[in-house]
FILUM-726102 format. One record per residue (C-alpha): residue in three letters; residue number from 1; x, y, z. Coordinates in pm, whole numbers. Layout:
N
  aa   i      u      v      w
 ALA NUM      X      Y      Z
...
REM end
This chain:
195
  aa   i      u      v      w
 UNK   1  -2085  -1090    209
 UNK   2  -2116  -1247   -141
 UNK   3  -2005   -957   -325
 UNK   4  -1720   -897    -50
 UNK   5  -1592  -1236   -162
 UNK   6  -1661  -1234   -517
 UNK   7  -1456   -862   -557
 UNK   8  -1177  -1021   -338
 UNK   9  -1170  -1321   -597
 UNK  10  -1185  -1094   -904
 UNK  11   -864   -862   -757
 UNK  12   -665  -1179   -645
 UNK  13   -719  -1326   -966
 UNK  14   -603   -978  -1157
 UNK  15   -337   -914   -911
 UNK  16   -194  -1322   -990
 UNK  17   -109  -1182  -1362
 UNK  18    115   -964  -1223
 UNK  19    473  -1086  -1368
 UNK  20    692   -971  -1151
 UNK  21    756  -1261   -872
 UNK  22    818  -1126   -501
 UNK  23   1044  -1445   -288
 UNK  24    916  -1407     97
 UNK  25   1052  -1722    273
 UNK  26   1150  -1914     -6
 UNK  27    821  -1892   -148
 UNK  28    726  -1757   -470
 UNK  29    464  -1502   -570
 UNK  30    277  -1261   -862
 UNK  31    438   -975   -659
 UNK  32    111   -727   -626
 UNK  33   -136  -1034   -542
 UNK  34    107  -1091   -202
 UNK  35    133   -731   -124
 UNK  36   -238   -694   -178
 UNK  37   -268  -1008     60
 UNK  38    -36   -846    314
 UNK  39   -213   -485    280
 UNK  40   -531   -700    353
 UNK  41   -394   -893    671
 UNK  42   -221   -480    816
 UNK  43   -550   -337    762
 UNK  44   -756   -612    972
 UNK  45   -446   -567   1257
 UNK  46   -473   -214   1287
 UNK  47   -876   -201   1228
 UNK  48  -1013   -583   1300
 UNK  49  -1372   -417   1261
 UNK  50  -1301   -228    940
 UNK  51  -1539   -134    710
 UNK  52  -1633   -346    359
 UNK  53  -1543    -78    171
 UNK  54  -1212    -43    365
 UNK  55  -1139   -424    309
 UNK  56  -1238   -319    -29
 UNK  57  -1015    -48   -129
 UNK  58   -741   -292     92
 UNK  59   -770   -545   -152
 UNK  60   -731   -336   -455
 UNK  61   -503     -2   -362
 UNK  62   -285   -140   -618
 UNK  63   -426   -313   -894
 UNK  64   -267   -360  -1174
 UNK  65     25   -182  -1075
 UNK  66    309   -377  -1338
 UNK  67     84   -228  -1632
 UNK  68    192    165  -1591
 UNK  69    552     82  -1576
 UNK  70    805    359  -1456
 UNK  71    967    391  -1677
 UNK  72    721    529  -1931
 UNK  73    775    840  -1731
 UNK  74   1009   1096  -1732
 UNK  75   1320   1056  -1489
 UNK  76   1337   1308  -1185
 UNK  77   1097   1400   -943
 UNK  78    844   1550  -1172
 UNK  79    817   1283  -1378
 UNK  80    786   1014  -1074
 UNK  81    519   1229   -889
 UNK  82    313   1247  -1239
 UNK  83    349    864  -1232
 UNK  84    178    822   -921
 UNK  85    -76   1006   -954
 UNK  86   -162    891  -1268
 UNK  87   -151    546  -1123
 UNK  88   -380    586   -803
 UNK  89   -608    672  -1042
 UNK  90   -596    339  -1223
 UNK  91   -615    166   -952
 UNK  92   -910    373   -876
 UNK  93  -1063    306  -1173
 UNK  94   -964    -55  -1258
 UNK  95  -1132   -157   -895
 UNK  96  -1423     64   -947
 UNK  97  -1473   -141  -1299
 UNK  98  -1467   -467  -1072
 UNK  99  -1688   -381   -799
 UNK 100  -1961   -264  -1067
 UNK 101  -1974   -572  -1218
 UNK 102  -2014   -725   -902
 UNK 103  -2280   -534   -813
 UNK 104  -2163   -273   -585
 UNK 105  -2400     85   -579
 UNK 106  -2174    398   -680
 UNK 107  -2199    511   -289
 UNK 108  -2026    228   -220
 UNK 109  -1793    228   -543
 UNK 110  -1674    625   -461
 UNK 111  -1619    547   -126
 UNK 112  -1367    288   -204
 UNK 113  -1189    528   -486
 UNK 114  -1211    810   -234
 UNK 115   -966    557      5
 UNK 116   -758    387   -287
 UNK 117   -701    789   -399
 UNK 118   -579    858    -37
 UNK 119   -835   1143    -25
 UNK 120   -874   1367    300
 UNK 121   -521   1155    464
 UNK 122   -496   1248    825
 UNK 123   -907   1340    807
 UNK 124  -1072   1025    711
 UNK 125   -925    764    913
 UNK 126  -1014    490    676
 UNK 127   -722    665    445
 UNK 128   -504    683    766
 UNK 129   -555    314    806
 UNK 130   -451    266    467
 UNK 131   -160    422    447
 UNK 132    -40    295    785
 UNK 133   -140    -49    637
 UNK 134    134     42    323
 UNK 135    387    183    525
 UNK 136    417   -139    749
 UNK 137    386   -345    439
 UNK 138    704   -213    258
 UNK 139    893   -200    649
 UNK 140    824   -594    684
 UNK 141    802   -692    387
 UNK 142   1036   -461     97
 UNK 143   1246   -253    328
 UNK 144   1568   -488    386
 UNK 145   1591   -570     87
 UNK 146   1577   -173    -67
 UNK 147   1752     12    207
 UNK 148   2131   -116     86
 UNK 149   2087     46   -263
 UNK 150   1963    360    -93
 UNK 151   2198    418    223
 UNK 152   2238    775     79
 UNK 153   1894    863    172
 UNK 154   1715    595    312
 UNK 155   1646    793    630
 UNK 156   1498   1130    414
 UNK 157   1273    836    234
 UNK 158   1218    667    599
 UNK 159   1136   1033    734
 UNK 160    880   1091    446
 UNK 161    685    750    463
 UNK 162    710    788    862
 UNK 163    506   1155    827
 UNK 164    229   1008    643
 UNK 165    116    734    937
 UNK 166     17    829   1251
 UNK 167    148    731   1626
 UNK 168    -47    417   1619
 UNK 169    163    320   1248
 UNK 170    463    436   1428
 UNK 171    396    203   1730
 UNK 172    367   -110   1501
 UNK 173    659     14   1306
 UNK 174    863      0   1583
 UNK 175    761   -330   1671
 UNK 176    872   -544   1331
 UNK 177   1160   -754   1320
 UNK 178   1468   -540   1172
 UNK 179   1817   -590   1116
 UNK 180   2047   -367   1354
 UNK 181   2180   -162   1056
 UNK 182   1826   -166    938
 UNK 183   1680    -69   1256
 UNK 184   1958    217   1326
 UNK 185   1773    387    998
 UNK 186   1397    422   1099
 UNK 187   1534    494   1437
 UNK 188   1725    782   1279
 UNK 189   1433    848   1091
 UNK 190   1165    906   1392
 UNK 191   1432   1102   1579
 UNK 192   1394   1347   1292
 UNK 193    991   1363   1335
 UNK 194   1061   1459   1665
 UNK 195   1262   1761   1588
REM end
């Protein structure tokens, strides 16, 4: 339990340098230190007996994010999908670097990169956790404000996010406080899953 709380204080405190600030009820935030708060609080909700290295990799999925910037990359979709993955393993490897100096064994330390890396999705449920856990972080917490500069394909994005949870992430998704315009989208969106 130590190390648990000592690799949660070592993210938090990496994630607070993060420069971007994210406003959620008038509040202000280091934008990647809420989200990795928020990631934290979806993952105990959907799995309240979740594994350390679950609450781990929950912590940390994206460390560090604001230091790979976007655009360094190439525009299009070549250039976005070399971002990511170029970025999960950052994360990866920036959290790995933290847990070892904690004292976590490299079992323990692969087993978190193996989630954070999204590794065996729709096999391993503790990467199906975690990416129902970011899906319903960006619906209640980024998704109202980023659906009216996408209109033109918000429900192709919706559709894509949606396939990558499962019907329990669908459940909850349909259970968060929209607007109606906002709801009319990942409405649209499911219908399309069912097709």
């Amino acid at each position: 339990m130590e190390k648990l709380v000592k690799a949660f204080q070592l993210f938090d405190d990496y994630n607070r340098k993060d420069p971007t600030i994210f406003i959620w009820n008038g509040q202000s935030y280091p934008q990647e230190y809420f989200l990795a708060l928020k990631l934290y609080d979806w993952v105990l909700r959907l799995s309240p007996h979740a594994s350390e290295t679950l609450l781990l990799a929950s912590r940390s999925q994206h460390i560090g994010r604001w230091e790979i910037p976007r655009e360094t990359y190439p525009e299009g979709r070549e250039g976005y999908l070399r971002w990511r993955k170029e970025l999960a393993a950052y994360h990866a490897n920036k959290s790995a670097e933290i847990l070892a100096e904690v004292g976590y064994e490299k079992p323990e330390i692969e087993r978190v990169k193996e989630i954070i890396l999204k590794k065996k999705i729709k096999v391993n449920s503790e990467v199906q956790i975690i990416e129902n856990a970011l899906c319903l972080v960006f619906l209640e917490y980024q998704y109202e404000d980023f659906y009216p500069k996408h209109t033109d394909k918000i429900v192709q994005i919706l559709k894509k996010s949606l396939l990558k949870m499962d019907g329990e992430g669908h459940r909850f998704a349909l259970s968060l406080a929209y607007s109606e315009q906002g709801k009319g989208y990942v409405s649209q969106a499911l219908a399309l899953l069912d097709k």
